[in-house]
BALOBA-1460 file (C-alpha; in Angstrom, 3 decimals):
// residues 263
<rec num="1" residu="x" x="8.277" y="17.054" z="0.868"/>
<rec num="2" residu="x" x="9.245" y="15.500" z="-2.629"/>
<rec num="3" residu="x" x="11.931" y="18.079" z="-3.228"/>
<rec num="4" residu="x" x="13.402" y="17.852" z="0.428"/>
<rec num="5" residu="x" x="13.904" y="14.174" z="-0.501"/>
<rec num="6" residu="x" x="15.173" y="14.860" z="-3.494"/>
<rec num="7" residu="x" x="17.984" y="17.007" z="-2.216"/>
<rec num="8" residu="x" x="19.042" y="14.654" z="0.810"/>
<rec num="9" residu="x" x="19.217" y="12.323" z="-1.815"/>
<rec num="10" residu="x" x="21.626" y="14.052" z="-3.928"/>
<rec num="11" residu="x" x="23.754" y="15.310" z="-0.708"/>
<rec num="12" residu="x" x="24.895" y="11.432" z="-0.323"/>
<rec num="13" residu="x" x="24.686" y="11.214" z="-3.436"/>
<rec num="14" residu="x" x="22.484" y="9.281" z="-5.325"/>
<rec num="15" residu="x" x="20.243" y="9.160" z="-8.106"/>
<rec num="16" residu="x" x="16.705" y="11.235" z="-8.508"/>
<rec num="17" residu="x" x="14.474" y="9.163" z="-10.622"/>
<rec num="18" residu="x" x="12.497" y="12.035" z="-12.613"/>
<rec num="19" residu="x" x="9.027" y="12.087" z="-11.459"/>
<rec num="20" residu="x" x="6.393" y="12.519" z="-14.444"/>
<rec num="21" residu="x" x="3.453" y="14.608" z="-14.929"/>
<rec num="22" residu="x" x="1.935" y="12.857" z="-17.582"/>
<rec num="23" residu="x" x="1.638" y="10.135" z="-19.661"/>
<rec num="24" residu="x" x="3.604" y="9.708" z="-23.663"/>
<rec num="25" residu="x" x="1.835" y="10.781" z="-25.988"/>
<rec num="26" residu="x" x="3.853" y="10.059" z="-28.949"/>
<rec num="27" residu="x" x="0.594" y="7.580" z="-30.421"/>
<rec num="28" residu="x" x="-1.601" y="10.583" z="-30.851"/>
<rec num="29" residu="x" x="0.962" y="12.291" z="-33.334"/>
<rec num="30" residu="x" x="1.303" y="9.549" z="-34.992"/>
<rec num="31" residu="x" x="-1.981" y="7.538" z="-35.610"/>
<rec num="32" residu="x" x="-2.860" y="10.228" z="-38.540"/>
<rec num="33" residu="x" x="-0.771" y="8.229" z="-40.766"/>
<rec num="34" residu="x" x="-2.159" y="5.391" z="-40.487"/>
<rec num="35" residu="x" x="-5.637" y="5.073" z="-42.104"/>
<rec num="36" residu="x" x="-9.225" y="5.166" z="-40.589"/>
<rec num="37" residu="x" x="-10.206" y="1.798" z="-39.885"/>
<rec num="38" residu="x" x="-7.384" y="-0.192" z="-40.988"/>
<rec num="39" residu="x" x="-5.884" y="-2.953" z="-38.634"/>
<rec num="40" residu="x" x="-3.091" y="-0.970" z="-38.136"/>
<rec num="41" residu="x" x="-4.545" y="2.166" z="-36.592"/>
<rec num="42" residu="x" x="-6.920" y="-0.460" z="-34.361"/>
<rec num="43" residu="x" x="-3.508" y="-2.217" z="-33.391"/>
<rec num="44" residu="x" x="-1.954" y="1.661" z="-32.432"/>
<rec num="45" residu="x" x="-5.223" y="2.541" z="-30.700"/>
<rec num="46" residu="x" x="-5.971" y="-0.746" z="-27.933"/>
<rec num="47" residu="x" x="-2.268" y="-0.547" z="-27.420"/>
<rec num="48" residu="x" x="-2.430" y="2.994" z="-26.306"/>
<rec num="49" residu="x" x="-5.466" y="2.228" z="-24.049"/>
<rec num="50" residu="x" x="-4.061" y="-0.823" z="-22.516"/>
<rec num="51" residu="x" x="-0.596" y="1.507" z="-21.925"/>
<rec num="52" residu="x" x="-3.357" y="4.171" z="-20.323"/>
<rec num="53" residu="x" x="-4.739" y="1.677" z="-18.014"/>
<rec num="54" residu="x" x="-3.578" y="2.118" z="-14.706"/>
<rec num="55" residu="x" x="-2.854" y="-1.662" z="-14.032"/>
<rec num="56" residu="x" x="-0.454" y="-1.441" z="-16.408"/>
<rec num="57" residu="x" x="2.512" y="-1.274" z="-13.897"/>
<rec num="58" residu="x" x="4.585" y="-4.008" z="-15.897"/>
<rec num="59" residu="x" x="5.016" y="-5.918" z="-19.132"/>
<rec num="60" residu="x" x="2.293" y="-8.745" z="-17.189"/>
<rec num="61" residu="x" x="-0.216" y="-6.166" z="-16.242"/>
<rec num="62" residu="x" x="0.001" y="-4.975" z="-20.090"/>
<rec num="63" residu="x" x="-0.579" y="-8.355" z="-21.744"/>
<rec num="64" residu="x" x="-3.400" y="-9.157" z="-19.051"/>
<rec num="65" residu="x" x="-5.168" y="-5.733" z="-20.316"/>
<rec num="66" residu="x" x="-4.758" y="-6.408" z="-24.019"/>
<rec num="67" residu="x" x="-6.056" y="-10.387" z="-22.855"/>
<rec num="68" residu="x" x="-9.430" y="-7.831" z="-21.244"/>
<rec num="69" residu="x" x="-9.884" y="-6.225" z="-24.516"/>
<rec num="70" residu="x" x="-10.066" y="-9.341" z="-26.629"/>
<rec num="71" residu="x" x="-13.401" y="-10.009" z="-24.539"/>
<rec num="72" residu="x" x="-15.380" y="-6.929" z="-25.572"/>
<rec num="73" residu="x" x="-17.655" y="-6.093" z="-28.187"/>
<rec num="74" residu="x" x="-16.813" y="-3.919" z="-31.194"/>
<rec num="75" residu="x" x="-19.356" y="-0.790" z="-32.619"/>
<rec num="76" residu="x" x="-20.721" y="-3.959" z="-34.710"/>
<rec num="77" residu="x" x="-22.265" y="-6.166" z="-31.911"/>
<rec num="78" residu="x" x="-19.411" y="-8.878" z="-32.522"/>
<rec num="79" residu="x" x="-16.437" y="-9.308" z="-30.802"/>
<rec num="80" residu="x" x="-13.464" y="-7.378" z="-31.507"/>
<rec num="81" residu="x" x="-10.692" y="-9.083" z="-33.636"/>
<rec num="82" residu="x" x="-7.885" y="-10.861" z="-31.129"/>
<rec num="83" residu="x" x="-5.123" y="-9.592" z="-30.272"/>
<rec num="84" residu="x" x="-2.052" y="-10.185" z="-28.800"/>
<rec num="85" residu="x" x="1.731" y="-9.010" z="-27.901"/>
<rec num="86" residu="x" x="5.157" y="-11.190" z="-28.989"/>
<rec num="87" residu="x" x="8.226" y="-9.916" z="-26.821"/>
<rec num="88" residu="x" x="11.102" y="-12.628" z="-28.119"/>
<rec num="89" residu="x" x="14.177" y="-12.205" z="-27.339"/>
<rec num="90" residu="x" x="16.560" y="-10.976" z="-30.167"/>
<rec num="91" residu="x" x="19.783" y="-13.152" z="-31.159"/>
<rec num="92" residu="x" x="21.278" y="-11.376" z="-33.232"/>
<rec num="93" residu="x" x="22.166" y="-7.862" z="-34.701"/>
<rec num="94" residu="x" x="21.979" y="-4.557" z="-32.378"/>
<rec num="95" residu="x" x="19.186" y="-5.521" z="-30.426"/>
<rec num="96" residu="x" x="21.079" y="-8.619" z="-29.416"/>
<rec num="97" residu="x" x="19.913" y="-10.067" z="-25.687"/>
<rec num="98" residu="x" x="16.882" y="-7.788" z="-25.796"/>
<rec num="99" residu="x" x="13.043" y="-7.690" z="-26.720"/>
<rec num="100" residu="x" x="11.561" y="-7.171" z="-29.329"/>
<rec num="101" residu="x" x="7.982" y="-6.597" z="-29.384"/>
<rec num="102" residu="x" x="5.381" y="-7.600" z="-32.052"/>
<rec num="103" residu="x" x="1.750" y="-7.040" z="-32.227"/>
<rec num="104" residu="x" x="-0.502" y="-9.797" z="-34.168"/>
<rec num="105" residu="x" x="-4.424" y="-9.257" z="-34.173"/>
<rec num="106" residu="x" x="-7.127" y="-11.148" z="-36.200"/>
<rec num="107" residu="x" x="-7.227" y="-10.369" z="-39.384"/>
<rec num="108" residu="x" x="-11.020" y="-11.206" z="-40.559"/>
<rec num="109" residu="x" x="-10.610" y="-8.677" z="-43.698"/>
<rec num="110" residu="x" x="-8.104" y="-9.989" z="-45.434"/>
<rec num="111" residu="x" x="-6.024" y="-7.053" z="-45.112"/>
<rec num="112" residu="x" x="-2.811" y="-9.294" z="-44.853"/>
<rec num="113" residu="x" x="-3.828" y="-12.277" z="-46.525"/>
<rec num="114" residu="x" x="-3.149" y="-14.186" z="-43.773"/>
<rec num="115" residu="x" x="-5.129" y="-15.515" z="-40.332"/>
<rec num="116" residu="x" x="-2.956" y="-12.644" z="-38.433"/>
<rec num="117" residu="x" x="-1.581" y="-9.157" z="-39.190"/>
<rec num="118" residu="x" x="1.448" y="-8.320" z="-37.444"/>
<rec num="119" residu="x" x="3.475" y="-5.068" z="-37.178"/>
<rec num="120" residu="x" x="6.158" y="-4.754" z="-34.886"/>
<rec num="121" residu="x" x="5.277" y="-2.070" z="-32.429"/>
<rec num="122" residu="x" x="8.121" y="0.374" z="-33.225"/>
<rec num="123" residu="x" x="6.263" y="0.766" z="-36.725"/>
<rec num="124" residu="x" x="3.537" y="2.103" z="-35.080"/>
<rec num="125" residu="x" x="4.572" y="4.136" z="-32.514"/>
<rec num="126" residu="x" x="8.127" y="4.747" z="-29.668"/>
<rec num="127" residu="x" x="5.761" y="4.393" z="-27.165"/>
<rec num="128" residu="x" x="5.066" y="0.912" z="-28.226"/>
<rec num="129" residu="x" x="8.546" y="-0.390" z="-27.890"/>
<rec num="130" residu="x" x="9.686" y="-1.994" z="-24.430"/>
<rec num="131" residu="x" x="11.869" y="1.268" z="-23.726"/>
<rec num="132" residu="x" x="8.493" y="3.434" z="-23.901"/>
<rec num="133" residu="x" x="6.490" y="1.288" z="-22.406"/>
<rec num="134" residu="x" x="8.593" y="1.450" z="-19.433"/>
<rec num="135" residu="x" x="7.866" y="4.700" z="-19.443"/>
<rec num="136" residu="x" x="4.044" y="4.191" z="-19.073"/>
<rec num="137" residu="x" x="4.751" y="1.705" z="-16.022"/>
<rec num="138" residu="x" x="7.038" y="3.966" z="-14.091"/>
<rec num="139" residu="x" x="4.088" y="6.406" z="-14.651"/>
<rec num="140" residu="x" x="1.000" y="3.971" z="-13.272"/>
<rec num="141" residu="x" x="4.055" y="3.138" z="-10.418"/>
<rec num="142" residu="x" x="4.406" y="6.651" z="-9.285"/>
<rec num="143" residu="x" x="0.730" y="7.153" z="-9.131"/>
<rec num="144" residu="x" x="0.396" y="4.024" z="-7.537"/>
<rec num="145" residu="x" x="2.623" y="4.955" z="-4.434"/>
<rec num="146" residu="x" x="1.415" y="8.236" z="-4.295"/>
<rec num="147" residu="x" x="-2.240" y="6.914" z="-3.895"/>
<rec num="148" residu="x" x="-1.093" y="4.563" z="-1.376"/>
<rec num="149" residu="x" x="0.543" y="7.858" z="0.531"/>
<rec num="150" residu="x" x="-2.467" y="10.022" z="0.309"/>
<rec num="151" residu="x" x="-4.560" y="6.926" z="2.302"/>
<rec num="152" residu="x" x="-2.168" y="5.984" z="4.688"/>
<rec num="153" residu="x" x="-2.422" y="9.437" z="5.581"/>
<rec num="154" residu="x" x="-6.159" y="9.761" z="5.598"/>
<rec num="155" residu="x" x="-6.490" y="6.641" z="7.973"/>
<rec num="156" residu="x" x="-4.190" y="8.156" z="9.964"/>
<rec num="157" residu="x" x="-6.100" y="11.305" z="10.269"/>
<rec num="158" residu="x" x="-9.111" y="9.268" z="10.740"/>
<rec num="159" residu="x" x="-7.797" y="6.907" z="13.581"/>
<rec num="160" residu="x" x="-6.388" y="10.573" z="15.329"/>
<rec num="161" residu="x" x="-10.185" y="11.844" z="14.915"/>
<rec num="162" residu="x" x="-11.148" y="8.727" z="16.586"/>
<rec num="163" residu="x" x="-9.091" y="8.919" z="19.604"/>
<rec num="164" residu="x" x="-9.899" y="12.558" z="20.130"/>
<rec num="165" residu="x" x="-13.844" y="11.722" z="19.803"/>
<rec num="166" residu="x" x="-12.857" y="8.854" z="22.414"/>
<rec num="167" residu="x" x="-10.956" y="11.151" z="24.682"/>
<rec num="168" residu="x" x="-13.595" y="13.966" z="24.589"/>
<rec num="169" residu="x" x="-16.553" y="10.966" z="25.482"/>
<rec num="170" residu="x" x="-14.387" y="9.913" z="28.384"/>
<rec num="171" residu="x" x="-13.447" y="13.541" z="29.761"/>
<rec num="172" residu="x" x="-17.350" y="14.280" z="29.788"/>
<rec num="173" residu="x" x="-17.687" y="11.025" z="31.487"/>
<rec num="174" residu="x" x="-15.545" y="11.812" z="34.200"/>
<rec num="175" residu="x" x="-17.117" y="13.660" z="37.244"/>
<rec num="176" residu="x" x="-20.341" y="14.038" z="35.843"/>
<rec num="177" residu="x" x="-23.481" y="12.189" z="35.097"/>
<rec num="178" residu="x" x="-25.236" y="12.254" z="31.842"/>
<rec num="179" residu="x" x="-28.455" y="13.649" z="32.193"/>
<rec num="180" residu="x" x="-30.197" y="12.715" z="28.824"/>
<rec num="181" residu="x" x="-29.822" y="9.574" z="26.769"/>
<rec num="182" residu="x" x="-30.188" y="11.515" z="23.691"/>
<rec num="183" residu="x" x="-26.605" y="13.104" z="24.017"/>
<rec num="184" residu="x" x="-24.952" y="9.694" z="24.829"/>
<rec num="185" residu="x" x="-27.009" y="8.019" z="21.868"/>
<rec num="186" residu="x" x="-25.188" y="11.384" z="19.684"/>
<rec num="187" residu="x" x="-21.817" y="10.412" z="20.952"/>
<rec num="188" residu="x" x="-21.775" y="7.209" z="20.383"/>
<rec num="189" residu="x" x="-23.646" y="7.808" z="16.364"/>
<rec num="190" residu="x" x="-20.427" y="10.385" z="16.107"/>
<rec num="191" residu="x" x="-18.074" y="7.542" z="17.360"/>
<rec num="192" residu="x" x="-19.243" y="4.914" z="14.550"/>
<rec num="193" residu="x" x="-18.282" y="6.955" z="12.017"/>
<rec num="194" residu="x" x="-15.251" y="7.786" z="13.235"/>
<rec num="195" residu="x" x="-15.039" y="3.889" z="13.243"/>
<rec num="196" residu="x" x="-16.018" y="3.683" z="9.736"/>
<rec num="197" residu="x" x="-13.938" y="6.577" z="8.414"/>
<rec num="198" residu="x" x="-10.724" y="4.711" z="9.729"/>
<rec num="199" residu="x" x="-12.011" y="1.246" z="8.751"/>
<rec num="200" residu="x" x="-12.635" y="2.259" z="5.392"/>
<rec num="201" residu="x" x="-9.421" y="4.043" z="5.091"/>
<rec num="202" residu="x" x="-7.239" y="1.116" z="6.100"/>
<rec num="203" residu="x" x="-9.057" y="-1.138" z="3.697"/>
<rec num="204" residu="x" x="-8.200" y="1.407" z="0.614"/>
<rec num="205" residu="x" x="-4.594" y="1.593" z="2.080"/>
<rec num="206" residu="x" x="-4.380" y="-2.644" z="2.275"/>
<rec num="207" residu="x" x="-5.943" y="-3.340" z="-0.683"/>
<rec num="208" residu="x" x="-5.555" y="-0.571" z="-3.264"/>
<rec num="209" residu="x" x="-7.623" y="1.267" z="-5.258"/>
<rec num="210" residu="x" x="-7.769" y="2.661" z="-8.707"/>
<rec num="211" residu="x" x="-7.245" y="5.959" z="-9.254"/>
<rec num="212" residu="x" x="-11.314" y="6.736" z="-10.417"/>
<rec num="213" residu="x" x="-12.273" y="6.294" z="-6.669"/>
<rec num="214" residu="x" x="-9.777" y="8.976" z="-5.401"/>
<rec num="215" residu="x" x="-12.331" y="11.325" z="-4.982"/>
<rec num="216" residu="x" x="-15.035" y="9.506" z="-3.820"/>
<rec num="217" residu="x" x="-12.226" y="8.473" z="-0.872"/>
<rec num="218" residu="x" x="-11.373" y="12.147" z="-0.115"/>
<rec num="219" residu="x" x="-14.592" y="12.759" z="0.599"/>
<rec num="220" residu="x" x="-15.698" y="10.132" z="2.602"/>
<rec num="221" residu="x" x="-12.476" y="10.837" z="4.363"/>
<rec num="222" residu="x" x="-12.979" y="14.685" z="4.746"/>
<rec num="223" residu="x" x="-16.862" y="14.225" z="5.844"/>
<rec num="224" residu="x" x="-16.214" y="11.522" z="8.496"/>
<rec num="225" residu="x" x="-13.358" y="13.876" z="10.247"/>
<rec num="226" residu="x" x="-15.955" y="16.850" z="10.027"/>
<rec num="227" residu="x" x="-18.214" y="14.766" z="11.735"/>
<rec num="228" residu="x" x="-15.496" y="13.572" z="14.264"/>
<rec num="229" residu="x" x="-14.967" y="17.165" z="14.843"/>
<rec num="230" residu="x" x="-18.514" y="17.632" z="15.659"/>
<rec num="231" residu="x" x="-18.273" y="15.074" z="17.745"/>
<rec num="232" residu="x" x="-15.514" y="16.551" z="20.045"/>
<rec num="233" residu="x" x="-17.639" y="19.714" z="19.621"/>
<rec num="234" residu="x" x="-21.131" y="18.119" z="21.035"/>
<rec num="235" residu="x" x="-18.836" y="16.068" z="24.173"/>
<rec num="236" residu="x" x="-16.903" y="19.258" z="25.168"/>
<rec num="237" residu="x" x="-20.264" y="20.916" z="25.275"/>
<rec num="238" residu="x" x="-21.939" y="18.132" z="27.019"/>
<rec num="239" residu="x" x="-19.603" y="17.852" z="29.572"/>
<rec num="240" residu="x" x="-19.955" y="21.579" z="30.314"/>
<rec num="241" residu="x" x="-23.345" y="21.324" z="30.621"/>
<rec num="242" residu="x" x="-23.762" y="18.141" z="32.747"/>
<rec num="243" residu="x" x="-20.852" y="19.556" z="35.224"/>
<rec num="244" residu="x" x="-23.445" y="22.537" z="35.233"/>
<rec num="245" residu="x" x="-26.614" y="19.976" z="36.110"/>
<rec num="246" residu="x" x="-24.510" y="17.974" z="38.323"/>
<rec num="247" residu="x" x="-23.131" y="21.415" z="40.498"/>
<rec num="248" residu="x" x="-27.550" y="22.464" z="40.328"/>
<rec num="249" residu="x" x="-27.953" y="19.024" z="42.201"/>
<rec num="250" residu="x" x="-26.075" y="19.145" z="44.644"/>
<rec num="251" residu="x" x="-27.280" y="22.482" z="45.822"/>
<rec num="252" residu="x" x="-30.799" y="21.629" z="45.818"/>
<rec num="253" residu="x" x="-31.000" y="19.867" z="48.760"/>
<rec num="254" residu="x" x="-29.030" y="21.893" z="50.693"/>
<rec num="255" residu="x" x="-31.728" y="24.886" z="50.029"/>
<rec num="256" residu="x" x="-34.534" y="22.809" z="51.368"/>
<rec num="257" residu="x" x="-32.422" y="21.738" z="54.221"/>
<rec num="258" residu="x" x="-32.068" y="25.168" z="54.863"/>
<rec num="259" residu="x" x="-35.363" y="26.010" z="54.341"/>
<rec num="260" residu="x" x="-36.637" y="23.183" z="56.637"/>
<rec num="261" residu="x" x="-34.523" y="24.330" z="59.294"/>
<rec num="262" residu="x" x="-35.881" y="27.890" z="59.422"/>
<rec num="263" residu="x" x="-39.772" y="26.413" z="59.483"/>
């Protein structure tokens, strides 16, 4: 479906944005040369994790992710050292008009000799710099939409399962009288999931999810629609079966009319 799009849109065309498979990983080449446990290489790392983090859609979801770091604890029981991102604004010289980004964390070592280390974030790593950072929220964006895609879709297919489970009930309704509460109790257990799977569904599709419950909503999705299927499954069945009882009742009393007759 992606590459049918892709192709109408370069018949009138327009522009393909590249779709990505993966994340940059220019910090992992590059974090060697800084050394083991220096402020630097701490800097490079919970940068790279707050890029990773799927809220990190924009330059706002990345500063509120580094401001969710600066609240845990480090390996030592204390918190870790602050840290924070400077994007000025550049006056002068090539980078005129644009950002410039700047890490500064607490320096509680005296590494720097100062309160605050700083190291602008092209030191460190291209990924780091506002051009490959975009490149991280174009990546969380994409995943974003496609989420949203795959559970539009499954509440779809769960509202469809629903109808059919409603049209099945009603068929078997129709002409026929149910003989034993148990079935209709069945039906209606098969309905309220059906119910569920499509309430569920349109609350993942309204209010988002992350990507670690993907799975869990697959499934959820997938075994409610099996169970919908059932469902048709048991009121087809049942509505064979109480046309069946309801044809057997009628003819009963016309044997022992019959039978009455010839005494």
């Amino acid at each position: 479906m992606q590459s049918a799009n892709d192709e109408l849109m370069r018949e009138h065309g327009l522009s393909v944005v590249k779709r990505l498979e993966h994340a940059p990983k220019d910090w992992e080449l590059r974090r060697e040369d800084f050394a083991e446990g220096s402020l630097d290489r701490e800097m490079g790392d919970r940068m790279s994790a707050a890029l990773a983090d799927p809220r990190a859609v924009d330059k706002a979801g990345l500063v509120s992710v580094i401001e969710e770091q600066n609240q845990q604890l480090g390996d030592d029981g204390d918190r870790v050292p602050r840290m924070r991102l400077h994007s000025p604004v550049s006056k002068k010289g090539k980078r005129a008009g644009q950002e410039t980004w700047t890490l500064y964390i607490e320096d509680r070592r005296g590494e720097s000799g100062r309160a605050e280390r700083r190291k602008r974030t092209s030191a460190l790593s291209a990924d780091f710099t506002p051009e490959g950072a975009q490149a991280f929220f174009d990546y969380h964006q994409q995943q974003k939409e496609q989420e949203h895609e795959r559970s539009t879709r499954q509440a779809e297919a769960a509202e469809r399962a629903r109808a059919v489970a409603a049209t099945a009930r009603q068929s078997g309704d129709d002409g026929a009288v149910d003989l034993d509460p148990r079935r209709r109790r069945g039906a209606e257990y098969e309905d309220r999931h059906a119910d569920r799977a499509a309430e569920e569904a349109r609350g993942v599709r309204e209010g988002g999810q992350r990507g670690a419950g993907e799975a869990a909503l697959r499934d959820l999705a997938s075994a409610d629609l099996n169970v919908a299927a059932a469902g048709v499954e048991r009121e087809q069945r049942t509505a064979r079966q109480n046309r069946v009882h309801s044809r057997g009742y009628e003819r009963e009393p016309q044997r022992g009319e019959s039978e009455g007759l010839s005494l």
